[in-house]
N, C-alpha and C positions, 0 to 999 in steps of 0.2 A: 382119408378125409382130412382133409387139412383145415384148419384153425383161423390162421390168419398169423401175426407177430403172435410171439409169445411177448406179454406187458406184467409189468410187475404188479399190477394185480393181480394177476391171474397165479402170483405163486405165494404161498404160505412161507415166507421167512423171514423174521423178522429183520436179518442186516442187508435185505433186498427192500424191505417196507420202509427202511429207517431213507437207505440211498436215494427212493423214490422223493420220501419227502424233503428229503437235501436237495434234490434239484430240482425241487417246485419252489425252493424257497430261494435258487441263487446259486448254490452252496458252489459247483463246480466254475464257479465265476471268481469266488471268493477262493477256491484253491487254487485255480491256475493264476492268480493274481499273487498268492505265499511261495507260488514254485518259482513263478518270475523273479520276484524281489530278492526272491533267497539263492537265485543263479544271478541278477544283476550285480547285490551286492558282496558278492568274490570278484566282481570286476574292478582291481584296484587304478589307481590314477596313472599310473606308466601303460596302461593298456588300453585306459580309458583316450589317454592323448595320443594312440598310434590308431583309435577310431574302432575298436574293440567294442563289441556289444555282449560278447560273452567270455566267461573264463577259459582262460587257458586250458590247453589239451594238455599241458605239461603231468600235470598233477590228477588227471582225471579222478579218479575213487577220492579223492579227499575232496572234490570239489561236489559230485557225487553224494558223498555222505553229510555234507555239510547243508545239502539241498535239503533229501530225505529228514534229515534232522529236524529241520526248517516247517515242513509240510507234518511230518506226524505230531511237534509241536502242537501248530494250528491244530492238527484235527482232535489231540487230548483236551486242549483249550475249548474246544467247542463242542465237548461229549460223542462225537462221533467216530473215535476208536470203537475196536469189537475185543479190544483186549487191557484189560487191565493198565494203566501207567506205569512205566518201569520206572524206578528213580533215578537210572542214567539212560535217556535214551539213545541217545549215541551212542552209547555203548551198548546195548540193545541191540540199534540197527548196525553194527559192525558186526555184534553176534550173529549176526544172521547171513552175513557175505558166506559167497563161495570163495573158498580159498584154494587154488590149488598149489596143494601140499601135496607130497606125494613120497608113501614110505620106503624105506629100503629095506628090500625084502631075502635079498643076497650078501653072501658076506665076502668081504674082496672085493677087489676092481672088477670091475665090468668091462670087458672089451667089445666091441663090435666084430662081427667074422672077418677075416683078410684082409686083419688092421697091420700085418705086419709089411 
């Protein structure tokens, strides 16, 4: 027997209830608006004069995290985090990257078969 949509009334949680009322009030207009400005302005003036409307791919994750930074800013600013303010959040959201790192687990060089 099917329902119909699932709608966020129909679920009991409050940071489903909270989102609901963020976007009765705008709210995803106002973040895509902090994501823009905060990918616009890495757009510096040597980029801007070759007609450039976005950051360089040069640098990606820094440009990247500078967004992010940008956007969870706004959403501490406006109470709609689900998690505490960290006192650096850029540091924060770096915490949180995947880094591939990767241990070494042999000791010696490593060769590949019928490297010689």
């Amino acid at each position: 027997m099917s329902r119909g949509p699932l709608l966020f009334k129909d679920i009991d949680t409050p940071g489903l209830t909270s989102l609901e009322t963020y976007r009765k009030g705008g709210g995803y207009e106002a973040v895509a608006a902090t994501l823009g400005k905060a990918s616009a302005d890495q757009v510096g003036p040597i980029l801007r004069e070759k007609g450039m409307l976005f950051p360089s791919q040069a640098n990606i994750l820094e440009t990247e995290v500078t967004t992010a930074t940008r956007v969870a800013e706004f959403m501490f600013d406006k109470g709609l985090a689900q998690v505490e303010r960290p006192r650096d959040i850029r540091g924060w959201i770096e915490g949180q990257l995947y880094k591939p790192e990767y241990s070494t687990y042999l000791e010696g060089e490593v060769r590949a078969p019928h490297a010689d």
